[in-house]
C-alpha positions as CSV (number, residue, x, y, z in Angstrom):
1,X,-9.6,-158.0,-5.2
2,X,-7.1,-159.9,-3.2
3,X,-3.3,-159.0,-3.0
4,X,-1.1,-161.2,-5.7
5,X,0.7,-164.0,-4.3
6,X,3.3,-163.4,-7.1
7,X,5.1,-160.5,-7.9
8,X,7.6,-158.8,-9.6
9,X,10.5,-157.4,-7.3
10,X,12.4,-156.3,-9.9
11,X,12.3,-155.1,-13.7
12,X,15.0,-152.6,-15.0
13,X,16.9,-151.8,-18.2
14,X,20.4,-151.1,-18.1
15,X,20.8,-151.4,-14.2
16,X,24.1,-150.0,-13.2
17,X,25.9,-149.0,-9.9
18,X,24.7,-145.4,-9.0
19,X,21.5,-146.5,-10.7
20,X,20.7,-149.8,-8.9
21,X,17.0,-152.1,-9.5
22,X,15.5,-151.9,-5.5
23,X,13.2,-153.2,-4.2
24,X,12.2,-153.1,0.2
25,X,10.4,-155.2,1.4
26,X,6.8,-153.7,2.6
27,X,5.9,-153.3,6.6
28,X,4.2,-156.9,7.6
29,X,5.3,-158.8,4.7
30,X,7.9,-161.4,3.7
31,X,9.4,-161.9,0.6
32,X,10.1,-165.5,-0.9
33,X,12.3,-164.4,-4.1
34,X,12.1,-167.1,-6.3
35,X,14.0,-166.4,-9.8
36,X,16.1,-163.7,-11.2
37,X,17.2,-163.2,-15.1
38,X,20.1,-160.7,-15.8
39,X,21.2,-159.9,-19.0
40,X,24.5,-158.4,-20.5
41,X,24.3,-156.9,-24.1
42,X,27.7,-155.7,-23.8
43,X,31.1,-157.7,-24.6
44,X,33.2,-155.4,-22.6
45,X,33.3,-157.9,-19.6
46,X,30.5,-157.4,-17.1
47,X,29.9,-158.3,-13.3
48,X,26.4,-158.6,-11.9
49,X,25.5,-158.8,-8.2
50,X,22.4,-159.5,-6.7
51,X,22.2,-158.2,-2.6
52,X,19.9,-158.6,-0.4
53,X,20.6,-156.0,2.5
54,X,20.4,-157.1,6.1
55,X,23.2,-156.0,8.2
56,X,25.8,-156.9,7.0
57,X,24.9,-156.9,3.3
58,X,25.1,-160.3,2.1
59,X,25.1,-161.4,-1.9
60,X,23.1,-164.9,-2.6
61,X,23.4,-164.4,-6.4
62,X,26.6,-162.8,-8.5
63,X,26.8,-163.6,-12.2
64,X,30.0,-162.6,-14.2
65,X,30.5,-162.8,-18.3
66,X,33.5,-162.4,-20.3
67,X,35.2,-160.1,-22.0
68,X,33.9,-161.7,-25.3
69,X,30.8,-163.0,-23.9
70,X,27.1,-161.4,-23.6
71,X,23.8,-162.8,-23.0
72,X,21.4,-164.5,-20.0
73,X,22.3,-165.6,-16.5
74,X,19.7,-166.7,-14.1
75,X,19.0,-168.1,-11.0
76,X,16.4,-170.3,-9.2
77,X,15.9,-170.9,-5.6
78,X,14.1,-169.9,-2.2
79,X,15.8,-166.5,-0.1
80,X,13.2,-165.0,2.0
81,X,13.5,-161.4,2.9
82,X,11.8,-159.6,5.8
83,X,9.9,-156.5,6.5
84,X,12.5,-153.6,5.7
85,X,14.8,-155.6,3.5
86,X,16.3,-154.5,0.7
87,X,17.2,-156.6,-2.8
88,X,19.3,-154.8,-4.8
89,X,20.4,-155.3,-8.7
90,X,23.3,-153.5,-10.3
91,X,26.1,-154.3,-12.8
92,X,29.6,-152.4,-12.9
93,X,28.1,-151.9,-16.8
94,X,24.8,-151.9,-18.0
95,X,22.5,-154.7,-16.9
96,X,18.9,-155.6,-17.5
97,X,17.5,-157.6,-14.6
98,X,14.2,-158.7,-13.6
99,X,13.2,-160.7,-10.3
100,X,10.1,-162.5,-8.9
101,X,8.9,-164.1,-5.8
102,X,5.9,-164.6,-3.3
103,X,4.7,-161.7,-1.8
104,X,3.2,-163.5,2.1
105,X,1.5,-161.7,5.2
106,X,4.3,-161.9,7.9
């Protein structure tokens, strides 16, 4: 059976710094991320960042609720990641997150 063409990247429950959602990019592939859903349960306030690691790190997704506020953020587009590169999901509180893309021979 052939390789999927889409994946899941990412898919954690209560994704927090120390405890990040990872995901590296295997040797000769490339990564097309495509959507990304974080939710907050908590109405403490709550930051989430989305990173994709290349040197220097560089965020392409951050999603921030209130203090009052809990529920869905997502996100929609095209970041390609190569060979090696690391996306990385965490919240400075708990966090669910889940991430999909194309999975493509480099």
């Amino acid at each position: 059976m052939a390789a999927p063409y889409s994946v899941r990247l990412l898919a954690k429950h209560d994704a927090v710094l120390g405890d990040e959602a990872t995901y590296t990019v295997p040797p000769g592939k490339v990564v097309i991320v495509r959507d990304i859903d974080l939710y907050s349960g908590q109405i403490l306030g709550n930051t989430a960042l989305v990173v994709q690691q290349l040197s220097p790190e560089v965020v392409f997704f951050q999603a921030s609720w209130g203090v009052d506020e809990l529920g869905w953020r997502s996100w929609r587009g095209r970041q390609v990641l190569y060979a090696g590169d690391t996306l990385v999901a965490w919240g400075n509180r708990v966090l669910d997150v889940i991430a999909s893309g194309y999975l493509l021979d480099a």
